[in-house]
TORKESE-72994 format. One line per field, with one value per residue: x, y, z of N, C-alpha, C in turn; residue in one letter. Coordinates in nm, 2 decimals, decimal comma. Example, Ala and Ser with C-alpha at 12.3 -4.5 7.8 and 13.67 -1.06 7.14 Angstrom:
<sites>
nX <- (1,32|1,28) .
nY <- (-0,57|-0,22) .
nZ <- (0,78|0,71) .
caX <- (1,23|1,37) .
caY <- (-0,45|-0,11) .
caZ <- (0,78|0,71) .
cX <- (1,32|1,29) .
cY <- (-0,33|0,00) .
cZ <- (0,78|0,79) .
res <- (A|S) .
</sites>
This chain:
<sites>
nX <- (-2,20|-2,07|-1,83|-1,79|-1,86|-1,65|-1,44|-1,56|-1,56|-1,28|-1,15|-1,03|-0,96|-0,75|-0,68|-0,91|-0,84|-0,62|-0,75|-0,94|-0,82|-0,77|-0,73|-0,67|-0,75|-0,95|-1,15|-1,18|-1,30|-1,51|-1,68|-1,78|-1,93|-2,13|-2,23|-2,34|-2,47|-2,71|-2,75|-2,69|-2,47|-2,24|-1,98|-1,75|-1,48|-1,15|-0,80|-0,68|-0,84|-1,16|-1,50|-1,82|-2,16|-2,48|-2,63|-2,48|-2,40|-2,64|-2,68|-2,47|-2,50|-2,74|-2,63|-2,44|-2,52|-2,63|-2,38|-2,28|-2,41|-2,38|-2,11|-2,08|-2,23|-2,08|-1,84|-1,95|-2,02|-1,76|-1,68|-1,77|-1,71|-1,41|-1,27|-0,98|-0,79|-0,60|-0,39|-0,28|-0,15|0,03|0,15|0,41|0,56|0,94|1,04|0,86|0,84|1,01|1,07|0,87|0,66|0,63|0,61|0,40|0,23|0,30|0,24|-0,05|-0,08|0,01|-0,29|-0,41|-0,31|-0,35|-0,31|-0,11|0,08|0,22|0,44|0,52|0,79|0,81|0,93|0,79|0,46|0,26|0,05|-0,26|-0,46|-0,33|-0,11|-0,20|-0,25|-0,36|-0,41|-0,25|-0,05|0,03|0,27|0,21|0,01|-0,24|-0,33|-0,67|-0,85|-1,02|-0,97|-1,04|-0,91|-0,82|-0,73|-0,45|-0,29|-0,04|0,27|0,53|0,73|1,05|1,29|1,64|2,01|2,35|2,63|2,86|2,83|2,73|2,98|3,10|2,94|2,81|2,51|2,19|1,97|1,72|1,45|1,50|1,76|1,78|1,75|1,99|2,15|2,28|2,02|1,90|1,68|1,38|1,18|0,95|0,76|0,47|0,51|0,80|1,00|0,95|0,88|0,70|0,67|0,57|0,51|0,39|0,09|0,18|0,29|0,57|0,65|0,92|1,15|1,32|1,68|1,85|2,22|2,23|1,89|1,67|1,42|1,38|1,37|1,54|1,79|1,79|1,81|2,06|2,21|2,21|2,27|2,58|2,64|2,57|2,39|2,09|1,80|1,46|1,35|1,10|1,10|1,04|1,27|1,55|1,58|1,81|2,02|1,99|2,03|2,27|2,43|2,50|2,30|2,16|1,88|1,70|1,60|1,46|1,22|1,00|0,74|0,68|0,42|0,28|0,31|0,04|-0,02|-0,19|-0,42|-0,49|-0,73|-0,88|-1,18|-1,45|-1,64|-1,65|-1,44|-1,24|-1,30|-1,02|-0,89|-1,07|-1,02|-0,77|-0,72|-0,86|-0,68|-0,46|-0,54|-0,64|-0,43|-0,23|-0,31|-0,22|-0,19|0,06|0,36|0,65) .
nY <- (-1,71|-1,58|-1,56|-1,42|-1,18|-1,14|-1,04|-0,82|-0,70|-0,68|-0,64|-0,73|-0,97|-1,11|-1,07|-1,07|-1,36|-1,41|-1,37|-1,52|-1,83|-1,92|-1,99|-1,78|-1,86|-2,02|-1,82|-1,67|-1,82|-1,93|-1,71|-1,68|-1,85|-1,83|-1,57|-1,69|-1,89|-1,68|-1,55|-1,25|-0,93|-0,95|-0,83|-0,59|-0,60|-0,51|-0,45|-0,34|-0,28|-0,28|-0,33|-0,30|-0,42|-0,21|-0,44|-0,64|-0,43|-0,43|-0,75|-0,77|-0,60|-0,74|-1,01|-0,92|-0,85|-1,12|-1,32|-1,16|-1,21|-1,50|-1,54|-1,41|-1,56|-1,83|-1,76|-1,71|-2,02|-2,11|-2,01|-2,07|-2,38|-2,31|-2,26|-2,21|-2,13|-2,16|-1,84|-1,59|-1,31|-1,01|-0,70|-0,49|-0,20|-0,14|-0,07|-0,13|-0,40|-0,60|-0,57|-0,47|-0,55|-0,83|-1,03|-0,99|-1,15|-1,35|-1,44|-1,43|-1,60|-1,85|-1,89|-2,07|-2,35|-2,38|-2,19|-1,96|-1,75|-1,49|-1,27|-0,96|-0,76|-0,38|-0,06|0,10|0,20|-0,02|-0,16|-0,36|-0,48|-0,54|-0,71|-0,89|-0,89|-0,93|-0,76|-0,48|-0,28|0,04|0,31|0,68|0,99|0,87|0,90|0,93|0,64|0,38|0,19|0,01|0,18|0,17|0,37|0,27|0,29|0,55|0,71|0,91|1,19|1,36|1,56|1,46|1,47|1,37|1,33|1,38|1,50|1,79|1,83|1,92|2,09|2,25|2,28|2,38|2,60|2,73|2,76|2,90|2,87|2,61|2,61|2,66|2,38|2,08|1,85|1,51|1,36|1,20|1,06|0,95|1,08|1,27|1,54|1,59|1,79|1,98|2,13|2,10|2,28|2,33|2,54|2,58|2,64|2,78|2,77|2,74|2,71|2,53|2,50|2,27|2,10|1,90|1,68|1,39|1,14|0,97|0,63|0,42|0,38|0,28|0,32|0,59|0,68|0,51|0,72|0,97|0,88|0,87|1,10|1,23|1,44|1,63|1,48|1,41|1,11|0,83|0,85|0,55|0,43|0,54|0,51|0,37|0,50|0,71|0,72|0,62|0,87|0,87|0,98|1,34|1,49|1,80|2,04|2,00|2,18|2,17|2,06|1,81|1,73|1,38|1,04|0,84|0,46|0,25|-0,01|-0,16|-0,28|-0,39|-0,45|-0,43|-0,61|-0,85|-0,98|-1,28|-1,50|-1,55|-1,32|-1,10|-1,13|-1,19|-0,85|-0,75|-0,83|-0,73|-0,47|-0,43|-0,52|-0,33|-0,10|0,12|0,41|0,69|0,59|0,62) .
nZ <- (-1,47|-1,25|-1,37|-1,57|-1,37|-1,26|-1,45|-1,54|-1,34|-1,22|-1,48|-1,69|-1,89|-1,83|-1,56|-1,42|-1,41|-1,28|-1,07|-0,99|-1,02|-1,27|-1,59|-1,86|-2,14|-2,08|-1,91|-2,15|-2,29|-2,15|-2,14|-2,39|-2,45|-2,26|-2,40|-2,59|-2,56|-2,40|-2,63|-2,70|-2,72|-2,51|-2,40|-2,57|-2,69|-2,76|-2,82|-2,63|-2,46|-2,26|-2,24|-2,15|-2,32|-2,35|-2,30|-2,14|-1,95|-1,80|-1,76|-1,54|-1,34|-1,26|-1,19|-1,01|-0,74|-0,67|-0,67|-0,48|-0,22|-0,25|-0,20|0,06|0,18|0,17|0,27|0,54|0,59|0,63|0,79|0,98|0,99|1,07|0,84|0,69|0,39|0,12|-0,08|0,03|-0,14|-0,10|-0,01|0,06|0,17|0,22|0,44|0,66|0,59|0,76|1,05|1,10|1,00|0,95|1,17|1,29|1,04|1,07|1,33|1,23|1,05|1,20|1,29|1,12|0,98|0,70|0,54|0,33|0,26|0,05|0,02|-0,13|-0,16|-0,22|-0,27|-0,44|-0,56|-0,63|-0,90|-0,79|-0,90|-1,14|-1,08|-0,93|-0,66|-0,29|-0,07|0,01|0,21|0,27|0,29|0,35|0,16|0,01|-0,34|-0,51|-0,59|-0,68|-0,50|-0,19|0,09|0,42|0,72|0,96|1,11|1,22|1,13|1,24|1,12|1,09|1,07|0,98|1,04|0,99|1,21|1,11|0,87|1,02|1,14|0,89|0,79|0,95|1,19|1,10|1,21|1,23|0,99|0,74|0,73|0,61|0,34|0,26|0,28|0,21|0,07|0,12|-0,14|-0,10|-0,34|-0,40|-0,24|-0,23|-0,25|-0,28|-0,28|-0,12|0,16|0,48|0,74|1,07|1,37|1,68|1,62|1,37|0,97|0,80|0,48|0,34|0,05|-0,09|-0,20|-0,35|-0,45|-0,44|-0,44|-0,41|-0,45|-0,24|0,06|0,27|0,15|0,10|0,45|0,44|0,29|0,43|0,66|0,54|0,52|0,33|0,30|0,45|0,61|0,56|0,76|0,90|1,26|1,39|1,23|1,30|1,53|1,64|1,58|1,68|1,94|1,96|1,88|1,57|1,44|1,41|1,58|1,35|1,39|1,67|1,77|1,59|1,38|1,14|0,89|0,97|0,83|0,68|0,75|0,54|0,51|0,20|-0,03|-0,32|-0,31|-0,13|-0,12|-0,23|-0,14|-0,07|0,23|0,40|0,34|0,43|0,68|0,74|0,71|0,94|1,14|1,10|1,12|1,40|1,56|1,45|1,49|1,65|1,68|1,63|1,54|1,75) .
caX <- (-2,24|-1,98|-1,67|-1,88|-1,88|-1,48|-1,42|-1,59|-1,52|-1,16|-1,10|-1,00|-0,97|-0,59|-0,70|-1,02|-0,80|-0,56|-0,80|-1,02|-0,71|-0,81|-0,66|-0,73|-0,85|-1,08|-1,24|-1,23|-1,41|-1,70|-1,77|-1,80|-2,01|-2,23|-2,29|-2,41|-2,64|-2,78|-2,82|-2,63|-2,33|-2,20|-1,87|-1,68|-1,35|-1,02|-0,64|-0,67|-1,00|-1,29|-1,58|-1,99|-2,26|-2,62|-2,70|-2,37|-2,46|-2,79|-2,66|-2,38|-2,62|-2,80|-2,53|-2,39|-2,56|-2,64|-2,22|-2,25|-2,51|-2,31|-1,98|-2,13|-2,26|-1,98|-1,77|-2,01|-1,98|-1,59|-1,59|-1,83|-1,63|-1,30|-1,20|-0,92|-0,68|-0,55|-0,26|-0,30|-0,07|0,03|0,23|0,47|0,76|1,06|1,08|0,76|0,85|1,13|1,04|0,71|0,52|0,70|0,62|0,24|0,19|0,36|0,12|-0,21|-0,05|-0,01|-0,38|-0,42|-0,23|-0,42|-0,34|0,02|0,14|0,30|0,50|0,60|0,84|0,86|0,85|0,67|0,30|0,23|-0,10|-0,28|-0,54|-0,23|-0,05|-0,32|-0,20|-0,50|-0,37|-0,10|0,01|0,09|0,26|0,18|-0,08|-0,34|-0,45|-0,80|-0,87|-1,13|-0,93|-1,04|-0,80|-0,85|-0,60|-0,50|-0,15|0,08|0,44|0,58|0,85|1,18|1,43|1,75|2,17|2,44|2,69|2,93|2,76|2,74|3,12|3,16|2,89|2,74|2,39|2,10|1,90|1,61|1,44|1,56|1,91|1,75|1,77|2,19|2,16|2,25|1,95|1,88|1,55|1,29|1,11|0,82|0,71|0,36|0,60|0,94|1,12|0,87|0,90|0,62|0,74|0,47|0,50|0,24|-0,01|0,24|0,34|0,66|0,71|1,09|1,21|1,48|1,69|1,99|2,26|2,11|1,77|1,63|1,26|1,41|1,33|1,65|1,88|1,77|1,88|2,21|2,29|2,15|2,38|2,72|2,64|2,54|2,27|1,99|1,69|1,36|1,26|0,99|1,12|1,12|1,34|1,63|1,60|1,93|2,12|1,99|2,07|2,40|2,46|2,51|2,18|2,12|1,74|1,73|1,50|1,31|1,07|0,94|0,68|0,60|0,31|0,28|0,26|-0,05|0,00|-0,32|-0,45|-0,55|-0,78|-0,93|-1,32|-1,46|-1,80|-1,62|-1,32|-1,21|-1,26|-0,86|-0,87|-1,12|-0,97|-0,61|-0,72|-0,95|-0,60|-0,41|-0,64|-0,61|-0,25|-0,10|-0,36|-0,12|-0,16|0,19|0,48|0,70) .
caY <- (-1,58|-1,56|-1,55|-1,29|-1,09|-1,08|-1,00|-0,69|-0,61|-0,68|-0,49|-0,73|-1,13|-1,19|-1,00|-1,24|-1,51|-1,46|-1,37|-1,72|-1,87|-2,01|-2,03|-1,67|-1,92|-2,08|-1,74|-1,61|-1,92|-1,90|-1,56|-1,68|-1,96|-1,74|-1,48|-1,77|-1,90|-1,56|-1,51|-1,13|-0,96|-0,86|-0,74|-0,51|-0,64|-0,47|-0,50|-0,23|-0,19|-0,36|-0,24|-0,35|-0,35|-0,24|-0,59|-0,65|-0,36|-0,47|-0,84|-0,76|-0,56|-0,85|-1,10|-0,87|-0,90|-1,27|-1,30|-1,09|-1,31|-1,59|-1,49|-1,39|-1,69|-1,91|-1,68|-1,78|-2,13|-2,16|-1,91|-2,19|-2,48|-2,32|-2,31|-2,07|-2,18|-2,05|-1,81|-1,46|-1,19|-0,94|-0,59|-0,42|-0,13|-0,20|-0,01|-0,18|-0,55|-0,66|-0,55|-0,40|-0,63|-0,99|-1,07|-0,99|-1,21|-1,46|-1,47|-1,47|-1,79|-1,97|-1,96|-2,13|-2,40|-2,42|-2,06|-1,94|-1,54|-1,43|-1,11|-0,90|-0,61|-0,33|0,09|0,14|0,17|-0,16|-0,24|-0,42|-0,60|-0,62|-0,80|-1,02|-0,85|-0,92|-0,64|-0,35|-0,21|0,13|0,45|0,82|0,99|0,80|0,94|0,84|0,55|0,29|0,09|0,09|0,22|0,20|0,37|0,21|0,41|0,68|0,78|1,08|1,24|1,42|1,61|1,43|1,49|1,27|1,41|1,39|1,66|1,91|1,85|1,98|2,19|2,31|2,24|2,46|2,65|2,82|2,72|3,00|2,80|2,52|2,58|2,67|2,29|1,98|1,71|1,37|1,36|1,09|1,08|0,90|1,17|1,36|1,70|1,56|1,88|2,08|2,10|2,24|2,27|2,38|2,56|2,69|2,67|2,92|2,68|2,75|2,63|2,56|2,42|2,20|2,05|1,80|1,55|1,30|1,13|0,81|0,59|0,33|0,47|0,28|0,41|0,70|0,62|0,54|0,83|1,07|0,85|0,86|1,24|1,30|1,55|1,63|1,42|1,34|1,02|0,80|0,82|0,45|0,36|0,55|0,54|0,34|0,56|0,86|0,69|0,62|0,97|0,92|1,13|1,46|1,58|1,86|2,21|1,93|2,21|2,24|1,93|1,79|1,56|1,24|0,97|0,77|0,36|0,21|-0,14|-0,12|-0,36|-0,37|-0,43|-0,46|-0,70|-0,95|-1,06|-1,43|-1,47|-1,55|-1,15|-1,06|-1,23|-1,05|-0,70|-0,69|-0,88|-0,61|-0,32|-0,48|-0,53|-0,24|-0,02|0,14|0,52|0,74|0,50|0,70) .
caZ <- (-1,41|-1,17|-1,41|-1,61|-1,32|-1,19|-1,55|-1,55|-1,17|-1,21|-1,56|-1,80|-1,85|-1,74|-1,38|-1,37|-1,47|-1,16|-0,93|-0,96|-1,05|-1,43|-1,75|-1,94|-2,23|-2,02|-1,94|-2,22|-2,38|-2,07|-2,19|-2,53|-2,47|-2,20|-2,47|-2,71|-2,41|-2,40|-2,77|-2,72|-2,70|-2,32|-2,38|-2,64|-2,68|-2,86|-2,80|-2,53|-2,39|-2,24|-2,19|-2,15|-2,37|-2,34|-2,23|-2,04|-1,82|-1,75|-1,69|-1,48|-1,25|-1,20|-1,12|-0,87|-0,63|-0,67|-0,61|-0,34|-0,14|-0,24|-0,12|0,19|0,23|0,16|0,40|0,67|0,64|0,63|0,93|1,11|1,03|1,07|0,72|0,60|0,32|0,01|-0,04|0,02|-0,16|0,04|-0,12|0,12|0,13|0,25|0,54|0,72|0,62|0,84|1,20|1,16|0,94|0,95|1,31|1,26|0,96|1,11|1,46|1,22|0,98|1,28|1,35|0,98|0,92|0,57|0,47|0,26|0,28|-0,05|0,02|-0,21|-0,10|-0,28|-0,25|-0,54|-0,58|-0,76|-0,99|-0,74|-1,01|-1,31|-1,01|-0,81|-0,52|-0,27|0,03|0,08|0,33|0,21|0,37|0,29|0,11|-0,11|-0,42|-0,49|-0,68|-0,70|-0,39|-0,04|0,22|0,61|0,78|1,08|1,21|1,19|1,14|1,29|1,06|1,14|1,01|1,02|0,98|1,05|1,29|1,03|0,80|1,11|1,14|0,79|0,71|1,05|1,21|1,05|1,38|1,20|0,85|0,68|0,69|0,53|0,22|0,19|0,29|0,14|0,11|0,04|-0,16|-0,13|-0,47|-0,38|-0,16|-0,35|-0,31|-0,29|-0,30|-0,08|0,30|0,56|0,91|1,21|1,50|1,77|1,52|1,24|0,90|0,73|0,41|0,26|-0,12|-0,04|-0,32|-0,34|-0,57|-0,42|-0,46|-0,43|-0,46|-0,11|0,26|0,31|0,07|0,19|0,52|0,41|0,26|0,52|0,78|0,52|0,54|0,21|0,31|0,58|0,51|0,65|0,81|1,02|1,33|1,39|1,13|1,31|1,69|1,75|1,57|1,76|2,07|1,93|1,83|1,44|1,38|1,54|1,51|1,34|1,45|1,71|1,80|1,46|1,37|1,05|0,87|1,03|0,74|0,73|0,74|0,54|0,49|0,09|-0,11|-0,40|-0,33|0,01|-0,07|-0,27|-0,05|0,00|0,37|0,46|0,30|0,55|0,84|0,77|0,74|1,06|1,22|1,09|1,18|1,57|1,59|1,38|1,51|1,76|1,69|1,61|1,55|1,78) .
cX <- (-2,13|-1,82|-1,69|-1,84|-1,79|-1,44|-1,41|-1,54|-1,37|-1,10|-1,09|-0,99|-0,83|-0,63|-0,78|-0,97|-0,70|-0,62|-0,88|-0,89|-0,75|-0,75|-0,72|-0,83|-0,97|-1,18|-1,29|-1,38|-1,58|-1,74|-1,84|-1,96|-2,16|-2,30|-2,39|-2,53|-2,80|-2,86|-2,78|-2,50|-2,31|-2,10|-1,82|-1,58|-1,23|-0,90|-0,63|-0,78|-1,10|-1,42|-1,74|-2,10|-2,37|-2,66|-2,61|-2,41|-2,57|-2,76|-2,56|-2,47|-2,70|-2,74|-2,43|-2,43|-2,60|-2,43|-2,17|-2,27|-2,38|-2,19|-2,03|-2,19|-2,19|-1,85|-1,86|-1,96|-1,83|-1,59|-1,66|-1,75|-1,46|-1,21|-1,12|-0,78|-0,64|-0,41|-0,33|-0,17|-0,07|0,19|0,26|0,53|0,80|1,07|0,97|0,79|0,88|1,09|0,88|0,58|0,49|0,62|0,43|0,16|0,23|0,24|0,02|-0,13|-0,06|-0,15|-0,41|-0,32|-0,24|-0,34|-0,17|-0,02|0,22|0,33|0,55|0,66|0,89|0,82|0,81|0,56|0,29|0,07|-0,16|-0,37|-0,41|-0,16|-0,08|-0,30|-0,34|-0,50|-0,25|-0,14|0,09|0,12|0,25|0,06|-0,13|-0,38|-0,60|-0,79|-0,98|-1,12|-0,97|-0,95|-0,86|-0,69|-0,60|-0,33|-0,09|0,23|0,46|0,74|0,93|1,25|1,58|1,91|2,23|2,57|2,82|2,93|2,78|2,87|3,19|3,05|2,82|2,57|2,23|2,00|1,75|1,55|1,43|1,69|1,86|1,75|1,96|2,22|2,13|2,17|1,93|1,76|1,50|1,17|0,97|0,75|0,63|0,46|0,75|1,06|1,04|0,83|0,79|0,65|0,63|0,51|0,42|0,12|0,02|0,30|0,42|0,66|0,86|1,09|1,32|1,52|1,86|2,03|2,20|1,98|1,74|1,48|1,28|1,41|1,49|1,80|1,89|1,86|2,00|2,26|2,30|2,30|2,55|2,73|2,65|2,41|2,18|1,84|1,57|1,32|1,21|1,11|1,11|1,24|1,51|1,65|1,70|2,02|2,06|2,06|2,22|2,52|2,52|2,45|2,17|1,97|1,76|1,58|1,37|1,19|0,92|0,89|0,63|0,48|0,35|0,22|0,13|0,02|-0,18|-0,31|-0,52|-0,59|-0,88|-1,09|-1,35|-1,57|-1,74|-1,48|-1,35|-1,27|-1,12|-0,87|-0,92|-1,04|-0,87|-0,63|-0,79|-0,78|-0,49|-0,41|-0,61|-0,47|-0,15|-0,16|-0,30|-0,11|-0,02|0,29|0,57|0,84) .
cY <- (-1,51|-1,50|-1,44|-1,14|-1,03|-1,07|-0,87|-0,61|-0,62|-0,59|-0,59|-0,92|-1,17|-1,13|-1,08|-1,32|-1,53|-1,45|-1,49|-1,77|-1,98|-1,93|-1,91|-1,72|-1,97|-1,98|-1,68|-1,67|-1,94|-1,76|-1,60|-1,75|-1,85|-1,63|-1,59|-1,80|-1,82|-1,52|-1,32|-1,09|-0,90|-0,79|-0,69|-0,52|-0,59|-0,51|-0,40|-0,20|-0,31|-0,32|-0,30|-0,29|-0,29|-0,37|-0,64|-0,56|-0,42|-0,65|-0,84|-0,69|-0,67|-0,95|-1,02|-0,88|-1,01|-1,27|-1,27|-1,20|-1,44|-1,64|-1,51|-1,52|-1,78|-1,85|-1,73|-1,90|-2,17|-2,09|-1,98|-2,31|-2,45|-2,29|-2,23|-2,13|-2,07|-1,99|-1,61|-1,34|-1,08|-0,84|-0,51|-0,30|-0,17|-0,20|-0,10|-0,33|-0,57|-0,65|-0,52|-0,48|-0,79|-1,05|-1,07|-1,05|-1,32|-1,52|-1,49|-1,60|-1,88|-2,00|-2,08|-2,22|-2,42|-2,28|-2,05|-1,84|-1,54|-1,30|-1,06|-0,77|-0,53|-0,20|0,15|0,09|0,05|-0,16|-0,34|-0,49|-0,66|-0,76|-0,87|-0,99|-0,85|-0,79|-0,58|-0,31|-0,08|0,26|0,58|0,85|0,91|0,90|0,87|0,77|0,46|0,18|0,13|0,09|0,22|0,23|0,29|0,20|0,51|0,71|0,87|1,09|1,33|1,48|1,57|1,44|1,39|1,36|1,45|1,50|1,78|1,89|1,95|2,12|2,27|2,25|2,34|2,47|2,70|2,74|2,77|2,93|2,69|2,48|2,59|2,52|2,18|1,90|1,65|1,37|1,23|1,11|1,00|0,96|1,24|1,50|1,65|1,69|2,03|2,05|2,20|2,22|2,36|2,39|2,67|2,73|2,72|2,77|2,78|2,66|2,66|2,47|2,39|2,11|1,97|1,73|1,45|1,26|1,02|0,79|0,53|0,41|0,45|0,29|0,53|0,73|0,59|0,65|0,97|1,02|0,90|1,07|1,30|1,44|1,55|1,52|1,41|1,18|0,97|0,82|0,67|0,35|0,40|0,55|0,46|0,43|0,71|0,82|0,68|0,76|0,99|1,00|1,21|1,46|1,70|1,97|2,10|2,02|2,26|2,08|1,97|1,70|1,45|1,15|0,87|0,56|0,31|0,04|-0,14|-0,25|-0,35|-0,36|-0,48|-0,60|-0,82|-1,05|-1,18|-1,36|-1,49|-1,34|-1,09|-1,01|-1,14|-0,92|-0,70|-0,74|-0,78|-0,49|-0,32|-0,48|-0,43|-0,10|0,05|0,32|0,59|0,62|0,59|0,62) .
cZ <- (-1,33|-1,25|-1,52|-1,52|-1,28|-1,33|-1,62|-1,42|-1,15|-1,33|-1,68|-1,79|-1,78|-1,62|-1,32|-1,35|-1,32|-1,04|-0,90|-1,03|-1,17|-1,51|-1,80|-2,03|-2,23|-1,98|-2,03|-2,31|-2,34|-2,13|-2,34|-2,51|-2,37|-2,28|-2,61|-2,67|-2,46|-2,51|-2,75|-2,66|-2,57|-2,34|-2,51|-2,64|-2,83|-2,75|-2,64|-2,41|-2,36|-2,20|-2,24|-2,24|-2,30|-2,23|-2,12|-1,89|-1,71|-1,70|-1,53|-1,37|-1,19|-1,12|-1,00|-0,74|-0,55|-0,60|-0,52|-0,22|-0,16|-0,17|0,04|0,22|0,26|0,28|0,54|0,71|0,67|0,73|1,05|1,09|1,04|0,92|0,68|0,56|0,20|0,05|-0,06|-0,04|-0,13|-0,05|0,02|0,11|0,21|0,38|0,68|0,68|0,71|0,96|1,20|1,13|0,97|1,04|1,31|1,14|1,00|1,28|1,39|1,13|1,11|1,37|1,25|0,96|0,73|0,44|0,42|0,23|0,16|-0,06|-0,05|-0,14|-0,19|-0,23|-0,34|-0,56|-0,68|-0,82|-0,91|-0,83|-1,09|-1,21|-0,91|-0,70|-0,42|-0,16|0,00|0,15|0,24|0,30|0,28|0,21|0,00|-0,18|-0,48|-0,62|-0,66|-0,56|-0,29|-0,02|0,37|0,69|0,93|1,15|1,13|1,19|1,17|1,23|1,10|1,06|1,08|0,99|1,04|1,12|1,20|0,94|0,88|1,11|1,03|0,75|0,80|1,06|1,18|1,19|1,35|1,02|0,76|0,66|0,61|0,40|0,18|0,24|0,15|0,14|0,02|-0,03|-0,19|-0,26|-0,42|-0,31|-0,27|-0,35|-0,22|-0,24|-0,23|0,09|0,39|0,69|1,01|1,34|1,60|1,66|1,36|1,12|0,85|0,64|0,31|0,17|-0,03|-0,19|-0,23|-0,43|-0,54|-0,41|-0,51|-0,37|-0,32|-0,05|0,27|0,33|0,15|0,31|0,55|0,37|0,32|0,63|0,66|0,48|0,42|0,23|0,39|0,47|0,60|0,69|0,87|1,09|1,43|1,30|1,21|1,48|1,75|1,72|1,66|1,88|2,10|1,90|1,69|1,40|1,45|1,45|1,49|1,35|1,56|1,75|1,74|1,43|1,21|0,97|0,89|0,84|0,73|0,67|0,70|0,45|0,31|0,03|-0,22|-0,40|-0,20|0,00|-0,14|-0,21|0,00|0,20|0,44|0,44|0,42|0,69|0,84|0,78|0,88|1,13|1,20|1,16|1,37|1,59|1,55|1,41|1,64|1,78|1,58|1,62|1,61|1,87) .
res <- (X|X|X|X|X|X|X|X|X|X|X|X|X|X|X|X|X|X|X|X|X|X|X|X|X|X|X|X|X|X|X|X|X|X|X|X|X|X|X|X|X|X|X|X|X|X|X|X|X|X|X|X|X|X|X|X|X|X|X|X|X|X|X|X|X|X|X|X|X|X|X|X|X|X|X|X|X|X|X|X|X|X|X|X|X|X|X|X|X|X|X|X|X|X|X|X|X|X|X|X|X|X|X|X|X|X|X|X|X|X|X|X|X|X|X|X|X|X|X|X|X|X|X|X|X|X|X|X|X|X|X|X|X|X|X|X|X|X|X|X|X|X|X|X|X|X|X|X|X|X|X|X|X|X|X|X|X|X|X|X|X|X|X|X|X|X|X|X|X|X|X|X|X|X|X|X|X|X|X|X|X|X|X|X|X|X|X|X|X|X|X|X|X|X|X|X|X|X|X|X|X|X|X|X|X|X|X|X|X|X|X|X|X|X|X|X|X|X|X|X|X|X|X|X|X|X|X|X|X|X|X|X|X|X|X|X|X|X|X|X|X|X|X|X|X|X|X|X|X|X|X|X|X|X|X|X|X|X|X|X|X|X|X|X|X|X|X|X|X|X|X|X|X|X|X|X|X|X|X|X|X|X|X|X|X|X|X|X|X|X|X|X) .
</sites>
């Protein structure tokens, strides 16, 4: 019933197969053998597609909520004797590993000695089923999908130049100059090449374009500092070089959207409990407001 159920609630049998960690063959063969059981057919299977019969529906309905109970149950007991093992995979970007994230995965492993963190770092949206991923950590807008999200902080973004640019090309005063400017463009951005700037309540919006353009924050970053072009980013990613005076901020009395930082998982009622455990330890620790 069970392997029935992450079958259909995950999408397809290799997603089931990594998430209870079994042999695709071996799911595929309990399905087989569960529909023989039965005496009908549960699933509709092609090269592409999966999808429930009649009777599928109507079983799967049933075993849900049995799975549920179950879960929940089994989460109890391991959270009265202590119990949290396994390995949790865990989907980053770049920019949020290293200082922001590391240090706070590192304080909840060492309540667990049982438990193993598999990080992936990347800044592109990954397939969290195709790739067993059990959490991200994602910045910027979510479009909707089937995944929870809990947000649980903020980024405050900037407009930034390297002092090197103003040497050559002058420091833009108004956002009317902004566009006879060169910028760096972050492509992973929902409007990449579309800038809104607020002040006293009034929004400006400016098209900004540039040779450069890259998917990494920290690329980015680099090329903003070797004075290839004005660029936006978080404001913790650059606060030594402000202090240093490589970056000037640019129009500071013009504010733009704050990025949201959210905890993302695929299904809220069926989570391991290690799963659990990290997002609430997340949500507490990372829950900090504006990253400023």
């Amino acid at each position: 019933m069970s392997i029935f159920f992450h079958v259909v609630d995950a999408g397809g049998f290799s997603a089931a197969a990594r998430r209870i960690n079994m042999a695709k063959s071996a799911v595929s063969r309990h399905i087989s053998e569960l529909e023989k059981q039965l005496g009908v057919k549960l699933l509709n299977r092609t090269t592409r597609q999966l999808s429930m019969t009649e009777s599928g529906e109507i079983y799967f309905q049933a075993c849900s909520s049995v799975v549920a109970q179950a879960t929940e149950v089994s989460n109890k007991i391991r959270g009265l004797t202590g119990e949290v093992s396994g390995t949790i995979k865990i989907s980053c970007p770049t920019a949020l590993a290293t200082d922001y994230l590391t240090p706070v995965l590192k304080s909840f492993s060492n309540q667990y000695s049982q438990l193993k963190i598999d990080l992936s770092v990347d800044d592109q949206v990954v397939n969290m089923v195709d790739e067993g991923i059990d959490i991200a950590v994602r910045v910027g807008w979510l479009e909707n999908s089937n995944l929870i999200a809990r947000k649980i902080a903020e980024l405050s973004r900037r407009i930034y130049v390297a002092r090197e640019y103003i040497e050559q090309n002058g420091l833009p005063d108004s956002p009317e100059q902004l566009i006879n400017h060169e910028w760096v463009i972050f492509t992973l951005l929902p409007t990449p090449y579309r800038l809104v700037l607020r002040k006293q309540g009034r929004e400006q919006v400016v098209r900004i374009d540039g040779r450069f353009r890259t998917n990494n924050i920290l690329t980015l970053k680099s090329l903003i500092l070797e004075a290839a072009g004005i660029g936006v980013l978080s404001e913790f990613l650059v606060k030594d070089e402000i202090e240093n005076g490589d970056l000037v901020h640019v129009l500071p009395e013009y504010s733009i959207d704050k990025a949201g930082i959210y905890v993302v998982y695929p299904n809220r009622d069926y989570l391991p409990l290690r799963s659990r455990l990290l997002i609430d330890y997340l949500n507490r620790e990372l829950n900090v407001g504006a990253l400023i």
